[in-house]
N, C-alpha and C positions, 0 to 999 in steps of 0.2 A: 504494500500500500504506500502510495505518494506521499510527500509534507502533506498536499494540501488536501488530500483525502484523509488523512489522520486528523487536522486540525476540522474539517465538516464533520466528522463522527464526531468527536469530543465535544462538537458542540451539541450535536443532537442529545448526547448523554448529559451534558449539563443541562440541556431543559427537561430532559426528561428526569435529573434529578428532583429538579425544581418541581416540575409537574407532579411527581409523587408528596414532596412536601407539601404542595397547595391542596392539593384532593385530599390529603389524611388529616391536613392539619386541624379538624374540630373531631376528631376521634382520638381517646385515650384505650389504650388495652388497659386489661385487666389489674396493674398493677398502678393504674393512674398517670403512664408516663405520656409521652403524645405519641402516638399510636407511629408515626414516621421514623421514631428511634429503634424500632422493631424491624421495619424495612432495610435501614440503611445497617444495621447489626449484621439480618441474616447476608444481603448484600456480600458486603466484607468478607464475614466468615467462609460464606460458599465461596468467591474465590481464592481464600487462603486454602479451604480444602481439594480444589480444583487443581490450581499450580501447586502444593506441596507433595499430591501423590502422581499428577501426572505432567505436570514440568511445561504445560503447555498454551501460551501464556491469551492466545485468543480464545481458548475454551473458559479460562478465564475471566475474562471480560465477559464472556458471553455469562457462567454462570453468576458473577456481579449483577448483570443487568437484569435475569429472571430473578437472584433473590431479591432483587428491588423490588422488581413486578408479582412477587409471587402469590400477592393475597389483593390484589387488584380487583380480580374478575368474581372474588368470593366476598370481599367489601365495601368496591366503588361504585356507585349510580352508574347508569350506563354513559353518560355523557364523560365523567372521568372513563374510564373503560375505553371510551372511539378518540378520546387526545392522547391515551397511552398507546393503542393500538397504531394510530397514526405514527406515534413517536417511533416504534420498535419498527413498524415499516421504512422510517427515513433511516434506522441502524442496521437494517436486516434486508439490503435492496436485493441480494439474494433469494430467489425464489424460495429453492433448494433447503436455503441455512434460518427463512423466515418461518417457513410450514415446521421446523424442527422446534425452533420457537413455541410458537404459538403451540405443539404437541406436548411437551414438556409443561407449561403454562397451565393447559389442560388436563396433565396429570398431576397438575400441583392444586387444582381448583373442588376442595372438596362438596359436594353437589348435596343441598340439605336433605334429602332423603337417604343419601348412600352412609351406609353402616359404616362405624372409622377403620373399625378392621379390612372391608373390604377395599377403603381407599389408601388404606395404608401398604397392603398388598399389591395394590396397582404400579404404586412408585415404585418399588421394591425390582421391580424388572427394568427401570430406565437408569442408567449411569447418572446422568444428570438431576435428573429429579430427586433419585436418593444424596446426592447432595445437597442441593437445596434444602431437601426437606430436612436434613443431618442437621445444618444450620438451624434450618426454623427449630425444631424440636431442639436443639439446645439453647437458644434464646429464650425457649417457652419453662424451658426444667430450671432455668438459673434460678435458686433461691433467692440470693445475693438481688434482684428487682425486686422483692417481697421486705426488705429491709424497715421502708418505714410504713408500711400497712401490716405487717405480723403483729407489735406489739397491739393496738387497739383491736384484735380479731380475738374470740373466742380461744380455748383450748382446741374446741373439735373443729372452728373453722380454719386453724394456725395445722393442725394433720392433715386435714382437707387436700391444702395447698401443698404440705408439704409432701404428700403422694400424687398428687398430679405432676409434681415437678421433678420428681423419680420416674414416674411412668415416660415424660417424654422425655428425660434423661436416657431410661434403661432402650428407646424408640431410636433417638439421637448415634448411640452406642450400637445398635446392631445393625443402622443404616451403615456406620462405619465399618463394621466388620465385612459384609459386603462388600464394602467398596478396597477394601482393602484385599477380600477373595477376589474381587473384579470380575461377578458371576452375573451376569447384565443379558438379558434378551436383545438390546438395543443399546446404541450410543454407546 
């Protein structure tokens, strides 16, 4: 890729950062933070997991830009949803590398009727996705976000959380082990 083809993607990704910030920004997750410090975590983390086991630094980038997107199509009005999708089209002018996209994307998008086991199992065959998701579910398991809402919770609502946050620890953990067996249907 050219200078000047590197600096037109960089910029597409800077607005599409932005663009993720503006959409989430009146949503807090669970732990009361702003819901966009969740994005830009799994973001990060998925490409640290990306480039440290396979060294490869656009697969990289690419799983950066779905952990950005990856709770997009399961939490943004549709109108956020066709400025992101626009955005991933001006990163993705690749036919070929945009349909992987948007697949992955797809199998990152749990569908409120689907059992979690069943959607948990789906990702479990794409390379990608189980990274992603390795990311999201240790974002989700971090006690350490529970920090200043544990002490005003109950006894039984402080176990509550703190077995949710094992469960997608022990989730986090076995996407790894996979990725580490590199036992993948796809990607």
């Amino acid at each position: 890729m050219d200078q000047d083809a590197k600096t037109v993607r960089q910029s597409f990704l800077e607005e599409l950062e932005c663009t993720i910030a503006h959409e989430f920004s009146e949503i807090r997750d669970t732990c009361g933070y702003p819901y966009v410090g969740h994005c830009l975590f799994v973001a990060a983390r998925a490409r640290e997991i990306s480039l440290n086991r396979y060294g490869d630094a656009a697969a990289a980038e690419t799983a950066y830009i779905i952990g950005l997107c990856h709770d997009v199509y399961e939490d943004l009005p549709e109108a956020g949803q066709r400025e992101v999708d626009h955005l991933l089209d001006a990163l993705f002018p690749d036919v070929s590398e945009r349909e992987s996209v948007r697949h992955w994307l797809a199998l990152l998008t749990h569908k409120p009727s689907e059992p979690y086991a069943e959607y948990f199992e789906r990702i479990t065959h794409s390379r990608m996705a189980s990274v992603i998701k390795a990311a999201d579910a240790h974002h989700n398991g971090m006690i350490a976000r529970w920090k200043f809402r544990l002490p005003a919770m109950t006894v039984a609502e402080g176990e509550r959380v703190r077995e949710k946050c094992a469960a997608y620890e022990a989730r986090s953990a076995r996407l790894l082990g996979l990725l580490e067996r590199n036992v993948f249907d796809e990607d």
